[in-house]
Backbone bond lengths (Angstrom), bond angles and torsions (degrees), N, CA, C in turn:
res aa  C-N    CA-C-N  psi(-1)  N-CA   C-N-CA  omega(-1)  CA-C   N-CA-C  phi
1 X - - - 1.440 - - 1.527 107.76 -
2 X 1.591 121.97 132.54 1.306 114.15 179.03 1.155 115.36 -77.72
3 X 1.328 124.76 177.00 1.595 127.96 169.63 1.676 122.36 -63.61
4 X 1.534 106.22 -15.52 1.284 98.80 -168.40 1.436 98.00 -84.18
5 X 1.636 113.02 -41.17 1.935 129.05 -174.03 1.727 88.27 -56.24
6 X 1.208 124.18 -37.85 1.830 108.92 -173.77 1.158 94.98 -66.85
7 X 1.187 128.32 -73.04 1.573 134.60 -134.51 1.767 97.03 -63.28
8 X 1.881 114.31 -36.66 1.766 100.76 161.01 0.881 104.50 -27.21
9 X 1.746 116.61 -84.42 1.729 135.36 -122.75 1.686 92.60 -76.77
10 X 1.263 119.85 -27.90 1.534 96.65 167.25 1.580 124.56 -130.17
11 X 1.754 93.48 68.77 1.526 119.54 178.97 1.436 98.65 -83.83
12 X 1.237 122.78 118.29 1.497 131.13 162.22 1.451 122.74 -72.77
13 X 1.407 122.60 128.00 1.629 143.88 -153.52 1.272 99.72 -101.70
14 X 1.419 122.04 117.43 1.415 110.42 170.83 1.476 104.33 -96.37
15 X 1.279 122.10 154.53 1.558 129.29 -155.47 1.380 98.67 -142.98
16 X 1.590 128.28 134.68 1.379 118.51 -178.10 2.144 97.20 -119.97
17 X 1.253 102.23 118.45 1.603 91.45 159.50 1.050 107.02 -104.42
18 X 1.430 109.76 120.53 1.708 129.61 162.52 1.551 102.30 -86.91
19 X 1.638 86.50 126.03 1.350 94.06 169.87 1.583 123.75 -115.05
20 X 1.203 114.36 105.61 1.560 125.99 -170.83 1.070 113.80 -63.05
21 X 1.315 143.88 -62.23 1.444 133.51 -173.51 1.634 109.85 -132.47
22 X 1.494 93.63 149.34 1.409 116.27 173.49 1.155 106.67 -124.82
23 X 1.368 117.41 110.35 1.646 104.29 163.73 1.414 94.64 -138.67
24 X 1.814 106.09 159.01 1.142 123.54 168.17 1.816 120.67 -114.22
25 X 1.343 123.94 122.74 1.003 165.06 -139.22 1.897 95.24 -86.01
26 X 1.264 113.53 3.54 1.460 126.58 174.83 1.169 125.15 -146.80
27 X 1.582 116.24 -175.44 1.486 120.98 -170.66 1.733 115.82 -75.27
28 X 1.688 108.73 -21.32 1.159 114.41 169.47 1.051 130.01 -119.04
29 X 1.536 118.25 85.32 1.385 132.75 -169.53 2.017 122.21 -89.34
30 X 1.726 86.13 -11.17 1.664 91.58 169.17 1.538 103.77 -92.11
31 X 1.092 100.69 23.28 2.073 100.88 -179.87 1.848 95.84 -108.08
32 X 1.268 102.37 15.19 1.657 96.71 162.38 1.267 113.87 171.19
33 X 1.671 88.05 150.07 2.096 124.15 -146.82 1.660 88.73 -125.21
34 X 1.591 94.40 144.63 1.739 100.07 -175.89 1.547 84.91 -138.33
35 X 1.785 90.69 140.42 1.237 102.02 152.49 1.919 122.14 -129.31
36 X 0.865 122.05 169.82 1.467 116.25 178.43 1.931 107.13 -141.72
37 X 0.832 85.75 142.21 2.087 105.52 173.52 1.550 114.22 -130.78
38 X 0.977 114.30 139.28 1.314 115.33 162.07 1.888 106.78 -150.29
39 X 1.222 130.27 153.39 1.281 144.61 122.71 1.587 150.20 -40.02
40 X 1.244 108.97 126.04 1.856 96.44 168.87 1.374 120.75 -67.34
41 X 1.203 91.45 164.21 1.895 99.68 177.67 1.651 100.22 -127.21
42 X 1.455 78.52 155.81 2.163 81.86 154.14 1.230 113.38 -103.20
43 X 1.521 94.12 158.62 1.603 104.65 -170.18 1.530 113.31 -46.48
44 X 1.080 105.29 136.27 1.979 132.56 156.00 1.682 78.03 96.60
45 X 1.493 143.86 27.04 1.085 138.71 166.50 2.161 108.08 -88.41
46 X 1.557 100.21 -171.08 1.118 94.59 166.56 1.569 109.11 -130.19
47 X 1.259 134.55 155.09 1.440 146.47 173.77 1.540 96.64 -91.17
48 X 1.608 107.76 134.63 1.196 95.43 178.58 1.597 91.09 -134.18
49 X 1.820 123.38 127.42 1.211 121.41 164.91 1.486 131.40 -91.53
50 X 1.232 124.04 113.64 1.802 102.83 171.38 1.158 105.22 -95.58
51 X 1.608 105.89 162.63 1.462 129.75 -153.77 1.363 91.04 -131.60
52 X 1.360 122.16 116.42 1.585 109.54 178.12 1.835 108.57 -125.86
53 X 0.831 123.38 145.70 1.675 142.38 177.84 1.586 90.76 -91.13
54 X 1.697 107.67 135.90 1.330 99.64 150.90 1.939 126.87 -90.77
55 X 0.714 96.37 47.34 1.715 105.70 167.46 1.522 103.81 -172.04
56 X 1.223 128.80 -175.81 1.766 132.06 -175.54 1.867 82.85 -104.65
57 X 1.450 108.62 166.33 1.372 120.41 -160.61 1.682 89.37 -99.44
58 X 1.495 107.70 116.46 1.290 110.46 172.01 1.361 134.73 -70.96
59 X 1.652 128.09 170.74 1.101 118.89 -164.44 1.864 125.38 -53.55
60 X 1.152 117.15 144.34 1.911 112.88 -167.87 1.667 117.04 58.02
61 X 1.361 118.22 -1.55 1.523 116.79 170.27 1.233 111.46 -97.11
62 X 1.202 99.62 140.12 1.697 124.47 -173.11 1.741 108.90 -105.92
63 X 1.243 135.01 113.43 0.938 111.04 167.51 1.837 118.49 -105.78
64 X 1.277 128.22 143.91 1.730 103.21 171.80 1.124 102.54 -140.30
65 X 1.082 113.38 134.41 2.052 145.52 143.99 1.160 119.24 -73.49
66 X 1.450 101.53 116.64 1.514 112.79 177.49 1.464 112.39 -116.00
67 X 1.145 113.30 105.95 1.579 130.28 171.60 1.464 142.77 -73.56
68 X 0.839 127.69 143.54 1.739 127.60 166.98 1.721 107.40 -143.84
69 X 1.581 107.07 156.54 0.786 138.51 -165.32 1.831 103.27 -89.52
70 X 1.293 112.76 144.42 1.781 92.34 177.45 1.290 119.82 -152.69
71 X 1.511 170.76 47.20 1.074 153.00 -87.60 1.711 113.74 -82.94
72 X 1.216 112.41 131.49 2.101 111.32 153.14 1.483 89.46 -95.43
73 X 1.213 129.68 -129.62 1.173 131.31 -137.44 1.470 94.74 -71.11
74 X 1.505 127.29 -39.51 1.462 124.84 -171.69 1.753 107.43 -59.11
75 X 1.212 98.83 164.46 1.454 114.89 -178.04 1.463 110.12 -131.31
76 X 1.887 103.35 106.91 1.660 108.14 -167.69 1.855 98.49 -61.16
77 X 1.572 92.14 136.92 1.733 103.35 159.45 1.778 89.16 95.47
78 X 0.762 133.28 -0.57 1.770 126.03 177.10 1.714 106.03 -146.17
79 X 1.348 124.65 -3.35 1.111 145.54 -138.21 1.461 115.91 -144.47
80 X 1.018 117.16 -47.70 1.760 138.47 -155.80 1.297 98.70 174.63
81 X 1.700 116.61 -175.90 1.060 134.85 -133.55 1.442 87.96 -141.36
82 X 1.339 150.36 63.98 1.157 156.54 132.92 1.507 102.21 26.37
83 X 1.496 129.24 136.71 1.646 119.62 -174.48 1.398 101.19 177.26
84 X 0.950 101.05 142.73 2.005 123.76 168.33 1.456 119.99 -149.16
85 X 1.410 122.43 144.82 1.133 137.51 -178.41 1.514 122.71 -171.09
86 X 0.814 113.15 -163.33 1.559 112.15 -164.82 2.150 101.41 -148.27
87 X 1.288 100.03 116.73 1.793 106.50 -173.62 1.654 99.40 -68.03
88 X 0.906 131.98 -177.53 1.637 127.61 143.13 1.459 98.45 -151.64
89 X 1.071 123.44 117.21 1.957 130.18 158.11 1.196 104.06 -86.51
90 X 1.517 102.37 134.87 1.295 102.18 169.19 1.698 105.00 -128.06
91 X 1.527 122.82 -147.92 1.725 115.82 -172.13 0.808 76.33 -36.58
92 X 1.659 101.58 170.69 1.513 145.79 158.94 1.837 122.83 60.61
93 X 1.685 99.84 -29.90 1.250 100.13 175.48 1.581 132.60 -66.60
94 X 1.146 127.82 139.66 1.267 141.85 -160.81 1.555 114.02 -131.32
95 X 1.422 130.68 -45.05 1.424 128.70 164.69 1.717 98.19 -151.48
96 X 1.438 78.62 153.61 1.301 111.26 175.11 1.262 136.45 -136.83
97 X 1.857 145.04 145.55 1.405 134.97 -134.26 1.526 92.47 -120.36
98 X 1.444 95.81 144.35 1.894 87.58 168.15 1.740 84.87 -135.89
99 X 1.581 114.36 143.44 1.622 130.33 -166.52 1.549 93.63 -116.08
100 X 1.051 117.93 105.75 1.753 98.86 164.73 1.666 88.63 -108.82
101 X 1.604 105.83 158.91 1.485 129.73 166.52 1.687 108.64 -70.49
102 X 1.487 97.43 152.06 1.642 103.35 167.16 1.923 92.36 -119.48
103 X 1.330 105.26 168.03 1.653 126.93 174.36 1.720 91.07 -101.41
């Protein structure tokens, strides 16, 4: 295999999750801060993001994250796996994973 066929197969995908909404599901919604990280992958790999709360979601609070998928250098549908949804934590929860696919 030449150097150029490697350096494809392990071209790293940058992947953006935009995260559109945060809302909290109670009266105290300044009682929680989100952050999220994720990594590149190589192709036919997976990106994996965590979504973290700074405290666990207390009793009767709902919290939800609503996500989308977005490309930097990758290109959704030839690239990755194009995707949206919406997280919901409820008690006890504290982070949560979102997997998108690479091509």
């Amino acid at each position: 295999m030449d150097a150029q066929k490697i350096a494809h197969n392990t071209q790293v995908l940058l992947l953006v999750l935009s995260l559109l909404l945060f809302s909290v599901g109670s009266s105290f919604a300044a009682d929680y801060t989100m952050t999220a990280s994720g990594a590149g992958a190589t192709e036919g790999g997976q990106v994996v993001f965590t979504v973290g709360l700074n405290q666990s979601v207390q009793n009767g609070d709902q919290v939800h994250v609503t996500w989308t998928t977005s490309g930097g250098t990758a290109t959704a549908g030839s690239d990755f796996s194009a995707d949206s949804n919406t997280l919901i934590f409820t008690h006890g929860e504290q982070t949560k994973t979102i997997h998108v696919d690479t091509t």
